[in-house]
N, C-alpha and C positions, 0 to 999 in steps of 0.2 A: 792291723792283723785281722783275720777271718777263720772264726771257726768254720767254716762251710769248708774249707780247703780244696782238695784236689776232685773230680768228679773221676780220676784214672788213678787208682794207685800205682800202675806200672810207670806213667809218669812220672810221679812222687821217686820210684827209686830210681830212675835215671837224672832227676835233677839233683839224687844224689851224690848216685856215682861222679857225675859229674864235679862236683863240690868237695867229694873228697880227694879225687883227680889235684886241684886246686889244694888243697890243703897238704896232699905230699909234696906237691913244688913248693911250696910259701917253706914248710919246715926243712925243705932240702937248701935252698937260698939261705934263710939263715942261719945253716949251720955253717953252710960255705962263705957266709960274709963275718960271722961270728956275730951273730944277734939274739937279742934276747927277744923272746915272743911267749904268749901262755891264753890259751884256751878261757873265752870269757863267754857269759851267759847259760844260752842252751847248751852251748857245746862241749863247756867245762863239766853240764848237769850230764850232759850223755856220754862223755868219757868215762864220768864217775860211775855213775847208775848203769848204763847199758856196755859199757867200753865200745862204742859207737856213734853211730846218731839216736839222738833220741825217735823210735821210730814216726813220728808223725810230724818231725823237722826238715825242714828242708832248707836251710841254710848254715855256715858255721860262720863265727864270728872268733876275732881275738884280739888282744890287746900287746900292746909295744911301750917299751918307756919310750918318751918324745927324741931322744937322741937316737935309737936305734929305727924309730920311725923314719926319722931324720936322710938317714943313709940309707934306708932300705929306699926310700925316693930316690937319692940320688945314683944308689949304686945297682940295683936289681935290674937293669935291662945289659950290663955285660955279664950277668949270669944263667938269667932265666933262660928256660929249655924253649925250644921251638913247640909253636903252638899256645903261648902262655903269653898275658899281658900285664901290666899294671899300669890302671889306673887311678887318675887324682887330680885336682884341679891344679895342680904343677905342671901336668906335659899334658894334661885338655880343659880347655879356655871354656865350655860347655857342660864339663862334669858337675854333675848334680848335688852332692853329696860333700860332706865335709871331710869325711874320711875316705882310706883307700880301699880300692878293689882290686886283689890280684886272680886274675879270670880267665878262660879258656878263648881265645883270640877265636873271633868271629861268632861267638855265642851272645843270646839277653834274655834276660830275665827282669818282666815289667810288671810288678803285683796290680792286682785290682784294681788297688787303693789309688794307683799311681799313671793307669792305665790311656791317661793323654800326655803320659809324659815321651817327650821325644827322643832323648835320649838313651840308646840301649847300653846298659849296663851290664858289663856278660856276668854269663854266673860263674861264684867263684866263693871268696871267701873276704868280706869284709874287714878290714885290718884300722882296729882305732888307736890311735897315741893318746897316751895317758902323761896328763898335763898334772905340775903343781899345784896342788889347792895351797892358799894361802891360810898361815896359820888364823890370822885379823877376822874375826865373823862378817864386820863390813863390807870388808876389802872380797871374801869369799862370795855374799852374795852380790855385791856389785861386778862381781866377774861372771857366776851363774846366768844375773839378767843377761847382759850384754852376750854370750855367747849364745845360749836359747834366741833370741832374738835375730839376729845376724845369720844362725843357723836354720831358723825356721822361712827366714826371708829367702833364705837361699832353697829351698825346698819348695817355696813356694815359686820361685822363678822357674824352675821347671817342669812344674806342674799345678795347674789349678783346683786339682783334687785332693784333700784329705782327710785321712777320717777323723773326726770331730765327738769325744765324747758324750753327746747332748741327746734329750730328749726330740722327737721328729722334726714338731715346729722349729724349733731354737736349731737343731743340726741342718734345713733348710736355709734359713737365715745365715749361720754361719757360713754355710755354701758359694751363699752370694756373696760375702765379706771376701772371704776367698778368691773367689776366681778372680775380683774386681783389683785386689792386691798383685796376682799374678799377670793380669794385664796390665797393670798400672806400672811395675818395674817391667815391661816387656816396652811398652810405649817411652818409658823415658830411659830407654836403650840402657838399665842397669843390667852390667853384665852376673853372671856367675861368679867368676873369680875375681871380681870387684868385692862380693860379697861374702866371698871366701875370706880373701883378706883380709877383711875387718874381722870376722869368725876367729879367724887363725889369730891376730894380734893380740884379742881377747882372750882367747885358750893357754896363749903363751905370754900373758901380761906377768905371770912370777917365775917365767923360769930362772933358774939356777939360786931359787932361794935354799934354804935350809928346812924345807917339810919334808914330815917323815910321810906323807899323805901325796899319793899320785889318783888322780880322776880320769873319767871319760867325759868331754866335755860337750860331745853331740845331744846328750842327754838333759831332761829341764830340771833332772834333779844328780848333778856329778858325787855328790856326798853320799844318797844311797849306793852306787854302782862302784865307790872309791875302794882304796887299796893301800897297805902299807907298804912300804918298801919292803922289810922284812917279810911281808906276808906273799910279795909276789917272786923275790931271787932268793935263794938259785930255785930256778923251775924246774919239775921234777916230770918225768915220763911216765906215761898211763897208756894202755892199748886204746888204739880208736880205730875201728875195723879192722884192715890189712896191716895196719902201722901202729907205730907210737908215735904223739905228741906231746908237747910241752903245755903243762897246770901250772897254776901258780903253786910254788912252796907250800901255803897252808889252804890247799883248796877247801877246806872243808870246812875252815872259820869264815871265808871269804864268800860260799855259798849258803851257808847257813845263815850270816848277816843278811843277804840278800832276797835268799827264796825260804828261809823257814825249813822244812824236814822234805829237804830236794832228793829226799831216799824214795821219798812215797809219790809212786804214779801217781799223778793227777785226776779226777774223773773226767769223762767224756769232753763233757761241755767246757771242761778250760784248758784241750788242747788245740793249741790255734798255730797255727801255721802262714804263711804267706799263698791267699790265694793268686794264682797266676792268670793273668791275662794274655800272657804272650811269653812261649817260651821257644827258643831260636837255639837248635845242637849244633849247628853249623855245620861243619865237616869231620865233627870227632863222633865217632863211634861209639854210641853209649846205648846198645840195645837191652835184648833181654838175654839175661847169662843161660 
């Protein structure tokens, strides 16, 4: 992430609109396949607080139980409207990421951070399935490690950049650990969805137990970000700009675990946004209103 953000805010709102574009198809899809979805992170904070984007966002994010993810993979290309894709390392062998992107076909959006990565990733709306935590404290962080892991290898294959919270020397150094990782699975031909794989096996090593606890497990820590069943269905409607979307049931225990008093702006200096290195409209029309 980068406080420095956008040098254009007219920018900033077109890679809105764009993203919100994206988030009324994803909510249109699953009402027509009958899915369940709900608003996570910033964007459950700027439904709540703003009933929009939080204005100095420029991404949305959301979460899915793992079955409905499940089918939205398999079943969302006989529905999705022209101009719209989704993305995931199920129908692309090169996909960066562990989770999916459903995005505006022929658009990308490459942050900073990520900015020799070669695969474009359009912009759109992040969609993470929310896996079992295991009741066993063991069995929980032995699924933690190995999924951080497998996830971050996978990140690093596509990119030999990122950002590293360490002081200059020591963030140097980690630099080179880095890149030397990302050329090293690029030499000995590990693919992407080799790496996925094992991510994914990892993530879904409890499904169908008996916890009352669902995670995001792209995350190094799935237990702060976690969710009760009861806290996320039935998810309930909030305005977010032109529309309504789906919150989880108790957004306001689920964000208050997470971000503390998400009522109160932030100051300056810790709103951070995704700087852009490369952003690509393609042929949709997203000027200025």
């Amino acid at each position: 992430m980068s406080t420095t953000g956008y040098d254009d805010p007219a920018l900033l709102k077109r890679v809105q609109r764009a993203t919100a574009l994206a988030l009324a198809e994803l909510d249109r899809v699953c009402a027509e396949l009958g899915l369940e979805y709900a608003a996570y992170g910033g964007t459950a904070i700027g439904a709540a607080r703003h009933q929009g984007f939080i204005p100095w966002d420029d991404d949305v994010d959301v979460v899915m139980p793992r079955p409905d993810y499940e089918r939205l993979l398999a079943e969302a290309d006989r529905v999705l409207g022209p101009g719209f894709v989704l993305l995931s390392s199920r129908n692309s062998p090169d996909y960066p990421k562990t989770f999916g992107v459903l995005g505006l076909a022929g658009t990308a959006f490459i942050p900073e951070i990520a900015r020799d990565r070669a695969y474009r990733v359009p912009i759109g709306v992040d969609v993470f399935p929310l896996d079992v935590l295991p009741d066993d404290e063991r069995a929980f962080k032995r699924m933690a490690r190995r999924t951080w892991v497998w996830g971050r290898l996978m990140y690093l294959r596509g990119t030999p950049t990122a950002e590293v919270p360490l002081p200059a020397p020591a963030r140097q150094a980690a630099a080179v650990v880095l890149r030397a990782i990302h050329w090293g699975l690029r030499a000995a031909r590990v693919s992407p969805r080799a790496l996925y794989e094992r991510w994914d096996r990892a993530a879904r090593s409890h499904e169908g137990e008996d916890s009352v606890w669902l995670g995001d497990f792209s995350t190094q820590d799935p237990r702060r970000w976690s969710i009760r069943r009861d806290e996320l269905l039935p998810t309930v409607a909030l305005p977010f700009e032109d529309m309504t979307i789906r919150m989880p049931h108790a957004y306001d225990a689920v964000l208050t675990r997470g971000y503390g008093d998400y009522m109160t702006i932030p100051p300056v200096s810790e709103r951070v946004n995704h700087k852009p290195s490369l952003v690509d409209f393609g042929d949709h029309d997203l000027g200025e209103e």
